[in-house]
Structures are given as structure tokens and as C-alpha cells.
N, C-alpha and C positions, 0 to 999 in steps of 0.2 A: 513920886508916884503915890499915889491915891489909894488905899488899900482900906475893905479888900478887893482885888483886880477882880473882875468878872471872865471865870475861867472856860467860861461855856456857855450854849444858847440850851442843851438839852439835858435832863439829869444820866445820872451813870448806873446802872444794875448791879450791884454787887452782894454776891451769895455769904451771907455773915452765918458764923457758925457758933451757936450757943456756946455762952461762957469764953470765948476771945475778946482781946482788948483791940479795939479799934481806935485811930486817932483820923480825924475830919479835918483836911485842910479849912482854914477859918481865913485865910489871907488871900489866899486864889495865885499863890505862886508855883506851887506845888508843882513839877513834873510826872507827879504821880496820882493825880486826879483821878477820885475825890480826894482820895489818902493824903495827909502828909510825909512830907519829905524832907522837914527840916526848916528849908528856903523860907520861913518864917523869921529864924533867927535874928537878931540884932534890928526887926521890924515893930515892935512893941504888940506884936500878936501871939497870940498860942493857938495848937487847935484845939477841938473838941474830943476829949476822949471820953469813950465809952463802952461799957460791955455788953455783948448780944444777948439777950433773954434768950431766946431761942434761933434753929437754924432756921435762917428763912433769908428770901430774897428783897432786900429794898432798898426805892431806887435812891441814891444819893444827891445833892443838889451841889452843881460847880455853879452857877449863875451866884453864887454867895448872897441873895437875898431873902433867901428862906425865911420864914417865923418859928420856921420848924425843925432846926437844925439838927442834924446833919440829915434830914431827910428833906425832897423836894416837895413844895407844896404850890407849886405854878406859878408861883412869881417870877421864871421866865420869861412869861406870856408877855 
């Protein structure tokens, strides 16, 4: 398999909350899209973690071809 899998056609909403550690599936295997969920394991991938500056709403990218990761920037399209 080809990784990372293309987990989605559309990005995901998810409300982050200043100063929380977030981790960004990077493999697209994830059952918990965007989030990771591990299923990266023994794939020679990791996700992206990172912590929320502030509480705010943004959208996520599962299409895994972002430039802008972990956020969508229309490379869906």
C-alpha cells in the first residue's frame, strides 16, 4: 500500500482548544480522521503534533496532500 492513503474528498471541522496537544494523522489510515490513532505504526510514518495557540475552529485536511499541514488548503479540489 501506497502511503499516505487518501482518507477523504472533504476536510474535517474540528474545535481545538488553546494549549491542547493534538496529533494529525500523516498516513491516512487513521479510524479517527483527522486524528491519529496509532494505525501508522510499523508504516515508517508519524503524525503531526502540535499545540493550539488558541481556541478556535479549523478545518482539518484527510485528502493528505495539504502544503499546509494539518490544515486543508484545497488540494482536494
Amino acid at each position: 500500500m501506497e502511503l499516505p492513503k487518501r482518507a477523504g474528498d472533504s476536510p474535517i471541522a474540528i474545535a481545538l482548544v488553546e494549549g491542547k496537544k493534538y496529533a494529525w494523522c500523516t498516513c491516512g489510515l487513521s479510524e479517527n480522521q483527522p486524528l491519529c490513532n496509532g494505525s501508522h505504526k510499523g508504516k515508517g510514518m508519524s503524525p503531526k503534533v502540535f499545540v493550539a495557540e488558541k481556541t478556535e475552529t479549523k478545518y482539518f485536511c484527510v485528502c493528505k496532500q495539504t502544503k499546509n499541514g494539518p490544515f486543508c488548503d484545497g488540494s482536494h479540489k
